[in-house]
C-alpha positions, 0 to 999 in steps of 0.5 A: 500500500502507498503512504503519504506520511504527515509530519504535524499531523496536528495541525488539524485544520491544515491536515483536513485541507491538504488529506481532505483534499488527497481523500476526492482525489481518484488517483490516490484511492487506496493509500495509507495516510500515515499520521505523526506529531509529538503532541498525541492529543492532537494526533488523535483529533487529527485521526478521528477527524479524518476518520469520520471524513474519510466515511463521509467522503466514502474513501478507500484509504487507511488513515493511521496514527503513529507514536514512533517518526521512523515507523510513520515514515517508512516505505513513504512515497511523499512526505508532508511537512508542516511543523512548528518547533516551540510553539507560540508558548515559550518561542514565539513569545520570546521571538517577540518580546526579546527584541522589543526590549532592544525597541525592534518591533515586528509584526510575523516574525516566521520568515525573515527579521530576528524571529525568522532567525532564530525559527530557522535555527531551532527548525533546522535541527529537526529538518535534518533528523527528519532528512536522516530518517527518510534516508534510511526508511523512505529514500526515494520519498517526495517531500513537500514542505509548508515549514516557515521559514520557506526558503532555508528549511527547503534549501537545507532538505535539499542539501541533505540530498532531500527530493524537496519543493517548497509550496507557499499559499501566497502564489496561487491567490496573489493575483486573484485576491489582488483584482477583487481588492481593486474591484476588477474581473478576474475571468481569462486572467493570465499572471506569472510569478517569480522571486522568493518565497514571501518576495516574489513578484507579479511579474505580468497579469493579462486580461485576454491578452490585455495588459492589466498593470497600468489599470491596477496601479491607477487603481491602487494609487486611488485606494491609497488615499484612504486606509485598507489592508494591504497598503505596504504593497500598494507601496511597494509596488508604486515605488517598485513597479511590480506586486509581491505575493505576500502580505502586507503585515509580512512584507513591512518586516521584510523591508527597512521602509515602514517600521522605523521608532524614528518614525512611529507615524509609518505604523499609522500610515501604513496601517502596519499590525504590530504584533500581528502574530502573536495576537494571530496565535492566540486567537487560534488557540481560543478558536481551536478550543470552541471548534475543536468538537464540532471538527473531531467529532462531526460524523458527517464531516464534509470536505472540498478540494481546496487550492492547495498544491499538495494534492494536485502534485501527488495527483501528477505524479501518480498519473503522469499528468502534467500541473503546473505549480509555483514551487520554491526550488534551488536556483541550479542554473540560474533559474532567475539568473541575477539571483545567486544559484545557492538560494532557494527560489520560488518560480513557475514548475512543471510536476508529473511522473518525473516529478518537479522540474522548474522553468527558466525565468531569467533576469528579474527587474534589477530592483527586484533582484536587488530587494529579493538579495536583500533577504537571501544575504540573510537566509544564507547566513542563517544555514550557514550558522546552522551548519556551523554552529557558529555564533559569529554566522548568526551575527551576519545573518543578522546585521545583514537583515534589513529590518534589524540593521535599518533599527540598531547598532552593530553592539545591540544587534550582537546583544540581542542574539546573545539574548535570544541564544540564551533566552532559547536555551535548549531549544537550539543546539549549542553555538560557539 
């Protein structure tokens, strides 16, 4: 029998979109679905929930809870990853509150900044004993990563000799979500999107083969004058020439333009979420506790296929039909060819029974090459540290984040890893 194995497992909600979606899939009938998380409480929501959608969906799978990693992922053909080492209660918090002590504020923190930092480093050892465990039970296995930090944790499965693509949710959406904000048809629309996970960029978008940019930037530039949701990237692309994927409560971190305690007014002015995540985790915890019966033990549990990739590259490789995904991939080649070859790009990729094979962009825009270097100086460093063990590689990781450097001295920044190494404690290896 196929498996596809689950790692975090649970996260419930996410394990019904991404399974769910694998359960309607024809191809897929007859797998196992192979469950794995360190809290076993979960793990049992997660089984039971999936249990009960398997007989409304009335799938021929088998839906297993494991206690045991190795055993969970032996014999998988596809490996799905969607941990969170530490939690929101002791490291998010501490990824929050010890720079704050330094006057540095953030408002996601999972990806670049100080907080994508330090994710990455108590993220990286667990990614490498995941990487052992399929080399020695599951080798040939695909993994399909949903881990923030994107673009180091995907590079760093790869460097472990990993089949590996990165998969984001900002991709398949960012043209979509942008038209509707605007108030503009989104039917016989045609887009390309290439850059860095978080950072990539909206290339083109076309409306039966008419070029929509002039529109929506006269459209943005209105909806500026007053305050909404996404007013970072209106800037940015102003400024810019081009829309990225992610959010704006993302991309204000990801930049030294909006959050600046010289200039406390940009947070008004861009409407910038401060603290977004944290105040994010805690009212899932709250929404978790009030959903959680109605999810588990709804007997009658329904499911429809979602947007995420996962499915449809399984379904791909299965059947030999081809799907074309944006995935987050190492630049061999130059892929985007003003980006550097050892970083993790995330660009348009062609999947079926060969399995993911990426196009050629080229030269992005020079100032988005140059914005997209910008994080990729930091996330290199950060694999570095993580190799390493250095203390020295996550010092220049983080003096060269933008966010961090654009905020303090070259002494507090050192401080403030101090900090946080020690703060973490055993949730990071030892550094030297």
């Amino acid at each position: 029998m196929a498996k596809i194995t689950f790692l975090g497992a649970g996260s419930t909600v996410f394990a019904k979109n991404v399974l769910g979606d694998c359960m309607t899939v024809e191809a897929l009938q007859g797998f196992e679905f192979a469950l794995f998380d360190i809290d076993h409480e979960r793990l049992n929501d997660s089984e039971m929930m999936l249990n009960n959608l398997k007989k409304s969906l009335n799938a021929n799978v088998k839906v297993t809870a494991y206690h045991d990693r190795k055993e969970a992922l032996r014999d998988a053909k596809y490996v799905i990853n969607a941990i969170q080492v530490g939690g929101y209660d002791p490291c998010t918090i501490t990824d929050f509150e010890v720079p704050k002590k330094y006057g540095l504020r953030q408002t996601i923190a999972d990806t670049l900044g100080i907080g994508g930092i330090f994710r990455n480093l108590r993220t990286i050892p667990v990614m490498q004993e995941f990487a052992r465990d399929m080399k020695e039970v599951c080798p040939d296995a695909w993994f399909l990563n949903y881990t923030n930090p994107m673009a180091v944790l995907t590079n760093v499965m790869l460097k472990e000799g990993i089949k590996t693509v990165g998969l984001c949710h900002s991709v398949q959406v960012c043209a979509s979500h942008l038209l509707d904000s605007l108030d503009m048809p989104k039917d016989n629309i045609q887009w390309k999107i290439a850059g860095i996970n978080h950072m990539a960029w909206l290339l083109e978008i076309t409306r039966n083969g008419e070029d929509l940019y002039p529109e929506i930037k006269k459209r943005a530039k209105e909806k500026q004058q007053e305050k909404h949701d996404d007013m970072v990237r209106f800037e940015l692309m102003d400024k810019f020439g081009y829309y990225v994927t992610e959010s704006s409560e993302h991309n204000a971190e990801y930049h030294p333009y909006f959050i600046k305690s010289k200039y406390p007014e940009l947070i008004e002015k861009y409407n910038i979420p401060l603290d977004e995540y944290p105040r994010r985790c805690v009212n899932q915890i709250e929404g978790w506790k009030k959903m959680r019966d109605d999810l588990v033990n709804d007997q009658n549990l329904q499911h429809e296929r979602t947007h995420e990739y996962g499915s449809y590259i399984i379904e791909a490789m299965e059947t030999n039909q081809p799907f074309k995904i944006g995935g987050n991939v190492l630049n061999t080649g130059g892929l985007i060819s003003n980006l550097p070859e050892n970083a993790v790009v995330e660009v348009p990729c062609l999947v079926d029974a060969s399995g993911v094979t990426p196009t050629y962009v080229g030269d992005l825009p020079e100032q988005l090459a140059a914005l997209n270097r910008t994080n990729i100086n930091t996330q290199l460093l950060t694999i570095e540290a993580a190799l390493t063990k250095k203390k020295e590689n996550i010092y220049q990781a983080a003096l060269l984040d933008p966010h961090t450097a654009a905020e303090l001295s070259i002494d507090d920044i050192i401080a403030l890893c101090d900090d946080l190494i020690e703060e973490h404690g055993d949730w990071l290896p030892e550094y030297y």
